[in-house]
C-alpha positions as CSV (number, residue, x, y, z in Angstrom):
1,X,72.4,-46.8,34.5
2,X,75.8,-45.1,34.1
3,X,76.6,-41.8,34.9
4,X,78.2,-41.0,31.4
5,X,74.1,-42.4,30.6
6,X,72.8,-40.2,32.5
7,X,74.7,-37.2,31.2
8,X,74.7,-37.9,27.7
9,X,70.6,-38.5,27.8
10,X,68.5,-35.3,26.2
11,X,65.2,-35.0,27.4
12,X,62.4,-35.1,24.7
13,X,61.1,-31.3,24.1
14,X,57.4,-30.6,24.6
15,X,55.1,-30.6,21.6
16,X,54.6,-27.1,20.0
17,X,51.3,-25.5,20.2
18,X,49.7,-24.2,17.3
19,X,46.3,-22.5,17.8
20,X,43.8,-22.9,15.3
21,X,42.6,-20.1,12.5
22,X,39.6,-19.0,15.1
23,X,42.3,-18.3,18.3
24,X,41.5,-15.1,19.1
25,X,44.3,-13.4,21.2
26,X,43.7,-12.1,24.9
27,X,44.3,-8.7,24.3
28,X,41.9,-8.4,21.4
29,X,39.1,-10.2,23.4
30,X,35.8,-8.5,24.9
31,X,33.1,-10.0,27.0
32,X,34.9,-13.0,25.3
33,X,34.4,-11.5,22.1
34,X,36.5,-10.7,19.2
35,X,37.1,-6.9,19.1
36,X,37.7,-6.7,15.5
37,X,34.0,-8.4,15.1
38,X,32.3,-5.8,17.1
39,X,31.9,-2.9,14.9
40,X,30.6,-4.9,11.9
41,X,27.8,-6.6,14.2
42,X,26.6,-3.2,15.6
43,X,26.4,-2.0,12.1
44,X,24.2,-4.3,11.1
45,X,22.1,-4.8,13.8
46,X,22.0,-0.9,13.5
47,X,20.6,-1.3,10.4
48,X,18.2,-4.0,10.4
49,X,16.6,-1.7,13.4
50,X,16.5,1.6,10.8
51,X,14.5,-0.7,8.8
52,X,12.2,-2.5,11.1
53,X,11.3,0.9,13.5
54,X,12.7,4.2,11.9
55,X,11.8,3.6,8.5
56,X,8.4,3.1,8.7
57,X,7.9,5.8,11.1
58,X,9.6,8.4,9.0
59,X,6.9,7.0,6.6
60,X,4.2,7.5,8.4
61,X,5.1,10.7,9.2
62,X,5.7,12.4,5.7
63,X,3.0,14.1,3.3
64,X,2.1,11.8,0.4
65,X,4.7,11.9,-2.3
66,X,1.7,12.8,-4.8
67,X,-0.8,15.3,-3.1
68,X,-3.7,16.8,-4.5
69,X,-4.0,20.5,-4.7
70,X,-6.8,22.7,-5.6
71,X,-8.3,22.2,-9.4
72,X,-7.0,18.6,-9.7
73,X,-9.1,16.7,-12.1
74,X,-8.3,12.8,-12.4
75,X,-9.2,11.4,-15.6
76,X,-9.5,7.8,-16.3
77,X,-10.0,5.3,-19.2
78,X,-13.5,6.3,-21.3
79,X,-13.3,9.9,-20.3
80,X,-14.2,9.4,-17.2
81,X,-13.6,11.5,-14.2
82,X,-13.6,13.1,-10.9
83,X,-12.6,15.9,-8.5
84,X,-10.0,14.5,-5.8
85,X,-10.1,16.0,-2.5
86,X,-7.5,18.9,-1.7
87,X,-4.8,17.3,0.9
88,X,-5.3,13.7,0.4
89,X,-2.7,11.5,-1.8
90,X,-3.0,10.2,-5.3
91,X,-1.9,6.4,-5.0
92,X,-2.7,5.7,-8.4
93,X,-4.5,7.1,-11.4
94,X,-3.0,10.2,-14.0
95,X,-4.4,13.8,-13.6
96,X,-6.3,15.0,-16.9
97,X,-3.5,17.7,-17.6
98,X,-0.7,14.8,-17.8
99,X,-0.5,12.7,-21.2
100,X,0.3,9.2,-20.2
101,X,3.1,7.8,-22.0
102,X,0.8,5.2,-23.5
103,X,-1.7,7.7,-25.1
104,X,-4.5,5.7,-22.9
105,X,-5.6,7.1,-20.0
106,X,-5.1,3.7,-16.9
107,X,-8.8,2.3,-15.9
108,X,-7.8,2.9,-12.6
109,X,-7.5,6.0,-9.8
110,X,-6.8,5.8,-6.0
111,X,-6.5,8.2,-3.6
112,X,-6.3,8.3,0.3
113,X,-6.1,9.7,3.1
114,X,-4.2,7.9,6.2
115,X,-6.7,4.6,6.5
116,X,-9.5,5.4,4.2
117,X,-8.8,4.9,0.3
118,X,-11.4,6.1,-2.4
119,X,-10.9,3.6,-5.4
120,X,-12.2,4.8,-9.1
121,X,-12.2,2.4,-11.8
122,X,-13.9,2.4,-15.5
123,X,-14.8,-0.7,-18.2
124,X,-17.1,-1.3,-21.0
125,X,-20.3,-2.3,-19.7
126,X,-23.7,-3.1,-21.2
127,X,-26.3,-2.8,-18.2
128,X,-27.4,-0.6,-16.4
129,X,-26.1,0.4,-12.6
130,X,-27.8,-1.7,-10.4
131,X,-26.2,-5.0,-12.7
132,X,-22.7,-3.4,-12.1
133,X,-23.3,-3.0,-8.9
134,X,-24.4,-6.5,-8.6
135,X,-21.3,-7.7,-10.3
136,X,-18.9,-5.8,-8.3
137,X,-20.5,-7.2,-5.0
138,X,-20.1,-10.4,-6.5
139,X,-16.3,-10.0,-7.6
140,X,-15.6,-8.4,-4.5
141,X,-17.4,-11.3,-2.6
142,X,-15.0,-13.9,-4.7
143,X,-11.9,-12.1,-4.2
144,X,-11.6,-11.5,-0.6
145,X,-10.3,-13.2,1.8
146,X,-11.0,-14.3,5.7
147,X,-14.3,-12.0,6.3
148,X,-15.9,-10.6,3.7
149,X,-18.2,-7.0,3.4
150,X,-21.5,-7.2,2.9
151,X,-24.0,-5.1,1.2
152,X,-26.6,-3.1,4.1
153,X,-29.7,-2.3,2.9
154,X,-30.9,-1.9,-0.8
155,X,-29.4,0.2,-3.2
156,X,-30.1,3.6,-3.2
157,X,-30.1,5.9,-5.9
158,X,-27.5,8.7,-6.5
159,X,-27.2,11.8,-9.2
160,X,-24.0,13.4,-9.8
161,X,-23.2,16.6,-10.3
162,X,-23.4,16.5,-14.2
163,X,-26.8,14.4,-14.2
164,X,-25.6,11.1,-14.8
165,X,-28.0,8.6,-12.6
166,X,-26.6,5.4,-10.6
167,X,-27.1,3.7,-7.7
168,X,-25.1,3.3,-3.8
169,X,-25.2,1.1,-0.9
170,X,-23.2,0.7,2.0
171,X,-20.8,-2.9,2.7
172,X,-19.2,-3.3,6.2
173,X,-17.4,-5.7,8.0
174,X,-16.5,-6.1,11.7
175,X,-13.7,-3.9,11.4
176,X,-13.8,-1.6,8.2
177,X,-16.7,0.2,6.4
178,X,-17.6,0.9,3.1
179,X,-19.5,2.6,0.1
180,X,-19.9,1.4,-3.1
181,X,-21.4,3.2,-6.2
182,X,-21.7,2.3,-9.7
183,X,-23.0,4.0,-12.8
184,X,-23.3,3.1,-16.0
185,X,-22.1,6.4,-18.8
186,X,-22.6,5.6,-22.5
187,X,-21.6,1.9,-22.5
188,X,-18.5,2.4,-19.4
189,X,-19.1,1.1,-16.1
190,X,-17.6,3.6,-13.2
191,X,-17.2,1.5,-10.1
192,X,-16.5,4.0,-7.4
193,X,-15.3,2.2,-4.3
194,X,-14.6,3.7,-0.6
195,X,-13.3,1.6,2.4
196,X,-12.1,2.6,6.1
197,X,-12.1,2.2,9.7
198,X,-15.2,1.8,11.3
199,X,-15.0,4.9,13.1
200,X,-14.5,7.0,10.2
201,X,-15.0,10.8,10.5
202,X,-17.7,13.1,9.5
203,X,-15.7,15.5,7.4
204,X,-13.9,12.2,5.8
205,X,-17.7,10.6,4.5
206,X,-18.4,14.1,3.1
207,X,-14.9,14.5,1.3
208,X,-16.1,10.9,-0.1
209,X,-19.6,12.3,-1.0
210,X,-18.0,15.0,-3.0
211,X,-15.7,12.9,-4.8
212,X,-18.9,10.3,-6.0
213,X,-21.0,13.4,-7.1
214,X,-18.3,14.7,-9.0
215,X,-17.7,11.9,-11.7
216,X,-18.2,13.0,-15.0
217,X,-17.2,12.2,-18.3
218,X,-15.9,14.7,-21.3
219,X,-18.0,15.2,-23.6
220,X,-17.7,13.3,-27.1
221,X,-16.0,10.1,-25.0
222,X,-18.6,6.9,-24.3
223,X,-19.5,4.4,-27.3
């Protein structure tokens, strides 16, 4: 080759590099990590730990948004009703100072306190208690899943404060106990249902006590 070839010869350039859309620069890199991606991520990783941790232990750690007070009266479908313990929290149910919106008072009343619920609930019914009781043991049998309760002992019978007659008995399970009492007040059925821990307190199977003896019904209400 000449040397007028060699002088007049221009070398080839080198191909131009052109990163893709994910290149993230060195100086905007951390632990290898986009900076600009940081912030976002600890957002939301701070936030799906306020929901799985703080949340419920702020929850846990508030008064019942619905507490009863002193001279609470629940009232339920039929006319039927009952004194709620001072300090534990309605769940479900209407007091029998507040009109529902329907005009009919729900079938249904809850309240608790931490693990132990006391359930009140009303329906026609054409026996007497120890049938209802019968056919709530039955339903309850039907419905529940894994282990069921199961009835201790024969019915006993119970008077509430007012007179009416009906009957109780205790259910249990390995982990939870129970009472169950049923009356029967011109044609309604009054199911009234406690459950909780096994190691239940004194002072807490006394408030339930109270709350069984202290179903009642208006007068002029029934069939």
């Amino acid at each position: 080759m000449s040397d007028t070839d060699t002088r007049n010869r221009v070398d080839p350039q080198p191909p131009h590099y052109e990163p893709d859309d994910r290149w993230v620069p060195v100086d905007r890199r951390w632990l290898g990590l986009d900076r600009a991606t940081l912030i976002p991520a600890a957002v939301v990783i701070a936030f799906a730990l306020v929901m799985a941790f703080v949340l419920p232990t702020i929850n846990d750690s508030v008064s019942y948004d619905d507490e009863v007070v002193a001279g609470d009266v629940m009232e339920l479908d039929g006319g039927i009703t009952f004194v709620p313990v001072p300090g534990w929290g309605i769940t479900a149910g209407v007091r029998d100072t507040d009109t529902p919106i329907t005009g009919t008072y729900p079938d249904v009343a809850r309240v608790t306190n931490g693990a132990v619920s006391f359930t009140v609930k009303t329906a026609p019914f054409t026996g007497d208690a120890r049938e209802l009781l019968e056919q709530i043991k039955t339903t309850t049998d039907a419905l529940a899943s894994g282990e069921s309760f199961r009835v201790n002992g024969e019915p006993t019978v119970i008077i509430t404060e007012s007179g009416h007659r009906g009957v109780m008995a205790g259910y249990s399970n390995s982990t939870a106990d129970g009472v169950i009492a049923a009356f029967v007040i011109d044609g309604v059925g009054v199911s009234a249902i406690a459950v909780g821990p096994s190691n239940i307190d004194p002072s807490t199977t006394e408030a339930i006590a109270r709350m069984i003896v202290s179903i009642s019904q208006r007068p002029g209400e029934g069939s």
